[in-house]
C-alpha positions in Angstrom: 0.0 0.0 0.0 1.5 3.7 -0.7 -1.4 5.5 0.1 -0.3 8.3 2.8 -3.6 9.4 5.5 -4.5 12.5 7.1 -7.8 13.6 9.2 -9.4 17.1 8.9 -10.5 18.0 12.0 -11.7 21.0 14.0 -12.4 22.1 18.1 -15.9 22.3 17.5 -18.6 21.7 14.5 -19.3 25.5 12.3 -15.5 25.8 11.6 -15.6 24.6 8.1 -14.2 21.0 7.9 -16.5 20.2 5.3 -15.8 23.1 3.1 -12.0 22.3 3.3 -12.5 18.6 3.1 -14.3 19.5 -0.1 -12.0 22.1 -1.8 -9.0 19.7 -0.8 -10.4 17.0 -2.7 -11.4 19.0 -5.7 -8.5 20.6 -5.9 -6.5 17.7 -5.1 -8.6 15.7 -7.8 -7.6 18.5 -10.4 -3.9 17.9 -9.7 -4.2 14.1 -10.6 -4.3 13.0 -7.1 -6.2 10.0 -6.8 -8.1 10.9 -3.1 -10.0 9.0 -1.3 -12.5 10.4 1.4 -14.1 9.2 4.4 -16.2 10.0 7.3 -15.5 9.7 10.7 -19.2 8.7 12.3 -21.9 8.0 11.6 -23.2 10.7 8.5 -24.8 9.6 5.4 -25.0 12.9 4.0 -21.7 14.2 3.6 -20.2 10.9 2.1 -21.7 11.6 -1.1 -20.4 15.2 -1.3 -17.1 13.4 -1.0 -17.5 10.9 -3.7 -18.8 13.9 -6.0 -15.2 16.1 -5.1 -13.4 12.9 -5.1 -14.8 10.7 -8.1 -14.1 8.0 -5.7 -16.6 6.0 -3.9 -16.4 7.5 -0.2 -16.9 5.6 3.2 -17.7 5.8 6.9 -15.5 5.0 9.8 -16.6 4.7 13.5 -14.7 3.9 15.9 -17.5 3.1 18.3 -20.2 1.3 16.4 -17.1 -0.9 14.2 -14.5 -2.8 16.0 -10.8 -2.3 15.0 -10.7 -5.2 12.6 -13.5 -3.5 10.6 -11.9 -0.2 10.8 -8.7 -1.1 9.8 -10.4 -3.2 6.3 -12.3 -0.6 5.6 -9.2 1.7 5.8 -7.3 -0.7 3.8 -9.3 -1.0 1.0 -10.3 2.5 0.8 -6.4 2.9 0.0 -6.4 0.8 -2.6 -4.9 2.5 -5.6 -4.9 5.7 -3.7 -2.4 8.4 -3.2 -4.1 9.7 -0.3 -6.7 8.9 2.0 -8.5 11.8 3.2 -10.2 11.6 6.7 -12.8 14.3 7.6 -14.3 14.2 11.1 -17.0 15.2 12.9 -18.0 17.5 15.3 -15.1 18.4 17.6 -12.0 16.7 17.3 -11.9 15.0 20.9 -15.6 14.6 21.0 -17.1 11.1 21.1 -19.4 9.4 23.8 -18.1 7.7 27.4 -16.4 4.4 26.6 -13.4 2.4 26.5 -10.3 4.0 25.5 -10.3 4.5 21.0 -14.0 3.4 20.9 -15.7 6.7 22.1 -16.7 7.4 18.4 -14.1 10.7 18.2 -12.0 11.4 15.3 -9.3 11.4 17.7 -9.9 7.7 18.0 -8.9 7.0 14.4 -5.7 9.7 14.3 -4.3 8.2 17.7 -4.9 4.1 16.5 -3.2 4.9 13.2 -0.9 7.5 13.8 -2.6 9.7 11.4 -1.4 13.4 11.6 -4.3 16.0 12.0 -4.9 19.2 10.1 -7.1 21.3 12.1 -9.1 24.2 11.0 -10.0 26.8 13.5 -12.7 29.2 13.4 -10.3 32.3 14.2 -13.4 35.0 14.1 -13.7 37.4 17.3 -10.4 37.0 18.4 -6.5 36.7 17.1 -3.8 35.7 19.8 -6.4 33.8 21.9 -6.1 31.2 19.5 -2.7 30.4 20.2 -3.7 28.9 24.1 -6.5 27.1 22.4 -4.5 25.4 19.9 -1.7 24.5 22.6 -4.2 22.9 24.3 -5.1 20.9 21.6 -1.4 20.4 21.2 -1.1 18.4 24.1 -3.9 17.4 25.1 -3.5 13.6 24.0 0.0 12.7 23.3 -1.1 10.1 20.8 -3.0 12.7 18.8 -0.4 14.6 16.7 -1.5 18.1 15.4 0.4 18.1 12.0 -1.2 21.5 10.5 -3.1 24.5 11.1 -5.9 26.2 8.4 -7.5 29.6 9.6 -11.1 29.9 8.9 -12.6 33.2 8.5 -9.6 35.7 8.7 -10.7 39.1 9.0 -7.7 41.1 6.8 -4.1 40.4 6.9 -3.3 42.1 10.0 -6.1 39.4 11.8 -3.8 37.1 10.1 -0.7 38.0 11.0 -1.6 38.8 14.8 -2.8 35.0 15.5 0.2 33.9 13.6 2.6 35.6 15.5 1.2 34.2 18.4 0.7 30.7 17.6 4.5 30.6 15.9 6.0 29.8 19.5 4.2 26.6 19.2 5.5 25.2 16.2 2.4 24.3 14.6 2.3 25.2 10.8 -0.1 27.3 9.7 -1.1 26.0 6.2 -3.7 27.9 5.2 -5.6 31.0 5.9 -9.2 31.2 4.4 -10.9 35.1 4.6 -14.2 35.9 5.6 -15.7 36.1 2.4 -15.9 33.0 1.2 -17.7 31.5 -1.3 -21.8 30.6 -0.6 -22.1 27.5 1.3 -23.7 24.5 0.4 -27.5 24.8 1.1 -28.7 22.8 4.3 -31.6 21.4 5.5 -32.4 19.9 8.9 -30.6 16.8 9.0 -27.5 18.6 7.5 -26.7 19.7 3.8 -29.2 18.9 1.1 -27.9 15.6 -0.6 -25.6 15.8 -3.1 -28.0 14.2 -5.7 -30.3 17.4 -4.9 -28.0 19.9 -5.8 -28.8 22.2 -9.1 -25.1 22.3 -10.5 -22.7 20.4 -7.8 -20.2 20.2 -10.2 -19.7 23.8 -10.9 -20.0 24.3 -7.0 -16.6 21.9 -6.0 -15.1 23.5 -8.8 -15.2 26.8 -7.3 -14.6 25.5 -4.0 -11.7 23.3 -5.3 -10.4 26.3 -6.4 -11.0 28.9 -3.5 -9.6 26.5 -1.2 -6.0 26.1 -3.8 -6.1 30.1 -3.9 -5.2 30.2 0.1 -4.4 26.9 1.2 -1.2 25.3 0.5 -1.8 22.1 -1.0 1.9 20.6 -1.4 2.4 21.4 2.2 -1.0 19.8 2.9 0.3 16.6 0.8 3.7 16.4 2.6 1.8 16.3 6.1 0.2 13.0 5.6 1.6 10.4 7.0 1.9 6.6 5.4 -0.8 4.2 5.9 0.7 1.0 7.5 -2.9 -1.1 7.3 -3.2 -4.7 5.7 -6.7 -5.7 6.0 -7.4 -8.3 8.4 -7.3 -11.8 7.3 -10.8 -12.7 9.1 -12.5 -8.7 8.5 -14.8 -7.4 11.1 -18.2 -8.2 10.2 -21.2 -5.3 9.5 -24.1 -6.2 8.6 -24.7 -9.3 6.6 -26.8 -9.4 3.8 -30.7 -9.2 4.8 -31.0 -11.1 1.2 -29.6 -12.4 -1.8 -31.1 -10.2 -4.5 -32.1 -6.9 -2.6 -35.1 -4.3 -3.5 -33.4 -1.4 -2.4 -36.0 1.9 -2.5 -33.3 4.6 -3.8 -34.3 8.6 -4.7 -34.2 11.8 -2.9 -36.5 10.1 -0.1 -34.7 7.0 0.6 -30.9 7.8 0.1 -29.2 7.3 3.8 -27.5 4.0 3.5 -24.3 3.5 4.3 -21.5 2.7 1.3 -20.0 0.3 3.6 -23.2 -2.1 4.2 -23.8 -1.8 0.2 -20.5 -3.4 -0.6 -20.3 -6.0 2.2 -23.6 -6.9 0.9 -22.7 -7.4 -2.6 -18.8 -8.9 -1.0 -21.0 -11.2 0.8 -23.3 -12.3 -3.2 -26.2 -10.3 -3.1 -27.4 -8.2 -5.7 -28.7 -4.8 -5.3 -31.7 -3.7 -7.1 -33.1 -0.2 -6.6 -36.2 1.0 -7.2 -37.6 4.4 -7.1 -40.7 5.1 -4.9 -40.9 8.4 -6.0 -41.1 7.2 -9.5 -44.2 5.1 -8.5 -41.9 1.9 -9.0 -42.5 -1.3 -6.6 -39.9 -3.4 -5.2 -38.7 -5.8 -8.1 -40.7 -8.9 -7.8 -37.7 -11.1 -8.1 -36.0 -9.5 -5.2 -36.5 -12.0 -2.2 -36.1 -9.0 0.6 -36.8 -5.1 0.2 -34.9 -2.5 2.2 -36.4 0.9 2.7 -33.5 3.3 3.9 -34.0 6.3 5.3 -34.6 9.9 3.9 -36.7 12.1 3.9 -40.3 11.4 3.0 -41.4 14.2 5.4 -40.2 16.6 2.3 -42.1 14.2 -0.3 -45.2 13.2 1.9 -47.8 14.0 -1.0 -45.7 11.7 -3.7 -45.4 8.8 -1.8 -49.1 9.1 -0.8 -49.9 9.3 -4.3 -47.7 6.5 -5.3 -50.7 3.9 -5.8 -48.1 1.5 -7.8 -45.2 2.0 -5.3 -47.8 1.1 -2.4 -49.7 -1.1 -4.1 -46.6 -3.2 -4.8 -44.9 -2.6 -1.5 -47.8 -4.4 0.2 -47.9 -7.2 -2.4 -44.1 -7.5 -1.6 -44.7 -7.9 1.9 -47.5 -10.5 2.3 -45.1 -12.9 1.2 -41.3 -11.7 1.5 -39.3 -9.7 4.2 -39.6 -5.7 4.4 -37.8 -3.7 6.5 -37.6 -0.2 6.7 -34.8 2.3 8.4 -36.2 6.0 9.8 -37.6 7.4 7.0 -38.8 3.8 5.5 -40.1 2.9 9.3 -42.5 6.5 8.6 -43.4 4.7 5.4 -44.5 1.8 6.3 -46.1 3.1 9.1 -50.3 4.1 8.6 -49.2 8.2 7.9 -46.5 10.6 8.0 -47.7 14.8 9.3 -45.6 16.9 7.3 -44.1 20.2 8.6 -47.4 21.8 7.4 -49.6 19.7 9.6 -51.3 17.9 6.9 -51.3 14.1 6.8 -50.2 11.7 4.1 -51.6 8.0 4.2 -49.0 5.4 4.0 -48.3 1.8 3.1 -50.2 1.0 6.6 -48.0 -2.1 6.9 -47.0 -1.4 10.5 -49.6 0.5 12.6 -47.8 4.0 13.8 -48.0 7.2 13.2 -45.8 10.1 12.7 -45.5 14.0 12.5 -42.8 16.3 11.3 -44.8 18.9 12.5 -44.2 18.1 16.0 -40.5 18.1 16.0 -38.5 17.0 18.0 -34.6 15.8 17.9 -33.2 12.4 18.4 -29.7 11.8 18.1 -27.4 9.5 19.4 -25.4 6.1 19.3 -27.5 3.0 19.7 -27.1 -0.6 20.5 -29.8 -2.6 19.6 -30.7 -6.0 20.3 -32.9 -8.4 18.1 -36.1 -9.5 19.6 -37.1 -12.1 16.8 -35.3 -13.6 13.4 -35.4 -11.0 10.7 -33.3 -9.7 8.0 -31.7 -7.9 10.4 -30.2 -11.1 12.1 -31.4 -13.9 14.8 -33.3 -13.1 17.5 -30.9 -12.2 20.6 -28.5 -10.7 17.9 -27.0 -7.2 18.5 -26.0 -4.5 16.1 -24.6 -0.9 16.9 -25.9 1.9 15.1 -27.4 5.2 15.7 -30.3 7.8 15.6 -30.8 10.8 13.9 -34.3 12.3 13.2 -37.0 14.6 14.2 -39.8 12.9 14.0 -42.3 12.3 16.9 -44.0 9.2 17.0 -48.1 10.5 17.5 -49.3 6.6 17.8 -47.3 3.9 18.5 -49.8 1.6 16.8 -50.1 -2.1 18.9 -47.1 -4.0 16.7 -44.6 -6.3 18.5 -41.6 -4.2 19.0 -38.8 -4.9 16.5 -36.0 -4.1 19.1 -33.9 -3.6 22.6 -32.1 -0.2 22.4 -29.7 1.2 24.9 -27.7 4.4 23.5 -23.9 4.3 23.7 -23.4 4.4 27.2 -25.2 1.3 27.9 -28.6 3.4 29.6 -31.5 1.2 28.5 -34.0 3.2 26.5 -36.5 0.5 25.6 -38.4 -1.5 23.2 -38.6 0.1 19.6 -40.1 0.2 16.3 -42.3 -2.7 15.1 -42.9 -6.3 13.1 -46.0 -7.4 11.9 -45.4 -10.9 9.7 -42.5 -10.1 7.3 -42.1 -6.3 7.9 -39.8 -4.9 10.8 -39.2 -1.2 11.2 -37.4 1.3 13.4 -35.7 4.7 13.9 -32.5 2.5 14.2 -29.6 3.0 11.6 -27.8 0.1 11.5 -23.3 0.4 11.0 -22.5 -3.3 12.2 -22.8 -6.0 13.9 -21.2 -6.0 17.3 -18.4 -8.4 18.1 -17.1 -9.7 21.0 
């Protein structure tokens, strides 16, 4: 493997690692690099963004919900015929959940278990030599956590520059970039984070001009030079995610059902299967010679009215499921449920195959990691199974309907939370994203 690694990180989410992540790789990309990006936790969203900059397919790694022999595969072959594998993470750089030492979920996880060096871009608005005792602290605040770089977000004029400069040089952290205020318009966002990639009116033309924003003040040659080598071989028995729920797959794919993970696709089709999608939005059912159907999440909130009026995609859909498994994720749980509120207030009917309710006029956010334990055999595993995952949403359940549940959660910590979601015959359903199964 030559491929060299390198995480973009920050002290705190709004600082703008995903606009550097995605004018690196553009800009990169124009150069001839071949980049390769990834994700540290669990986002669906911004994946896509990266495959777009990149041309390469991009990936998720999570250092709580995979265990190190997944990590380290994944890793391995997402340096295949790379030059670089670029890591973006989320959130703050140290900030993960309580838990063993490198499985809190942090990017810091990743950049300490691989020795990865860590270019951190810092917010420097409303203050200039300030910055210099935050970014010590950050210096040493985990000695297996090595600070390689330094980008400067948001520089007032070149006086603002020079002044937290001068004061960070005593640290002997390089400053390889210094981005000004006016930057170019960001990427539109909605509530679960930036609308998808797949949404966007000219993408391309968007990375170009970041690509080439970021190139105008960032020093990409000293950004090259600061990654480190990747010494990963993937392991010989890989950790496992989630095994295939089927052998040829209905997957529902369009702008209402697009959060599934890259990594779960390609151990599924690793593992035999073959993916079919269908587009609900389209009015298309689930291939009939598809022996399972996987609804991902979404969001039907936005497209409440379409899917209602879907009669073929419904129709289908509960043809599908009187004989075959169904099993939907978030935004396919609201589907399969009997209606979805919009923001609006006004109800949608849905494919009524479990018997809840939801609004999106009530919000409400969940978020968090999630352990989740099987309470009968499914295409999610055997009963008594358990899989690590997450939630993210803000829909409110308004009736719980009277299905069996589908599943045990506890979030990260291990605090019980519950049974959740719902089976009825071959369909299951739940707020649950699913990243892997857990291992011993």
């Amino acid at each position: 493997m030559t491929a060299s690694g390198l995480i973009v990180s920050a002290p705190r989410s709004g600082s703008g690692k995903t606009t550097l992540t995605l004018g690196l790789l553009a800009a990169l990309r124009g150069r001839g690099v071949a980049v390769t990006a990834a994700k540290a936790g669990p986002d669906y969203i911004d994946t896509a963004f990266h495959a777009a900059a990149s041309g390469r397919a991009g990936l998720n790694l999570d250092s709580w919900a995979m265990s190190p022999a997944l990590l380290d595969t994944l890793m391995a072959e997402a340096a295949l015929d790379a030059d670089l594998l670029l890591i973006e993470g989320a959130m703050g750089l140290f900030d993960g959940i309580e838990a063993p030492p490198g499985r809190s979920g942090a990017g810091a996880d990743i950049a300490a278990r691989h020795g990865l060096p860590v270019l951190l871009i810092v917010d420097v608005s409303g203050a200039s030599q300030s910055h210099a005792a935050l970014l010590r602290g950050f210096a040493t605040h985990d000695p297996k956590v090595r600070i390689g770089g330094v980008v400067l977000n948001r520089v007032g004029s070149e006086r603002h520059r020079r002044m937290v400069a001068d004061a960070v040089a005593p640290l002997g952290l390089p400053i390889l970039g210094a981005i000004p205020r006016d930057a170019p318009p960001a990427l539109p966002e909605r509530h679960l984070g930036l609308v998808q990639a797949e949404e966007h009116p000219a993408l391309g033309a968007a990375l170009a001009a970041l690509g080439e924003h970021i190139a105008r003040y960032v020093d990409l040659d000293a950004v090259r030079r600061l990654a480190a080598p990747l010494g990963i071989a993937a392991a010989q028995v890989p950790g496992v995610a989630v095994p295939p729920p089927g052998q040829r797959i209905a997957l529902a794919r369009d702008a209402a059902f697009s959060f599934v993970y890259p990594h779960l696709l390609a151990a599924w089709r690793r593992g035999g299967a073959e993916i079919l999608p269908f587009s609900p939005l389209a009015d298309e059912a689930p291939p009939d010679c598809a022996d399972c159907c996987w609804l991902p999440g979404g969001y039907p909130e936005l497209h409440g009215g379409r899917l209602a009026a879907a009669s073929g995609f419904l129709a289908g859909l509960r043809r599908f499921a009187a004989a075959r498994p169904v099993h939907g994720e978030c935004g396919g749980h609201m589907v399969l449920g009997e209606g979805i509120e919009d923001a609006a207030g006004q109800r949608h009917g849905m494919a009524g195959l479990l018997g809840h309710s939801t609004s999106f006029a009530r919000r409400r956010m969940n978020l968090g990691y999630r352990r989740a334990r099987m309470l009968a055999d499914g295409p999610m595993g055997r009963a008594g199974s358990w899989l690590r995952g997450h939630e993210f949403h803000y829909a409110t359940v308004t009736d719980p309907g009277r299905d069996m549940p589908f599943a045990l959660l506890s979030d990260g910590t291990g605090r019980e939370l519950g049974p959740a979601g719902g089976r009825r015959g071959f369909v299951t359903g739940s707020f649950f994203h699913a990243i892997a199964r857990e291992e011993a």
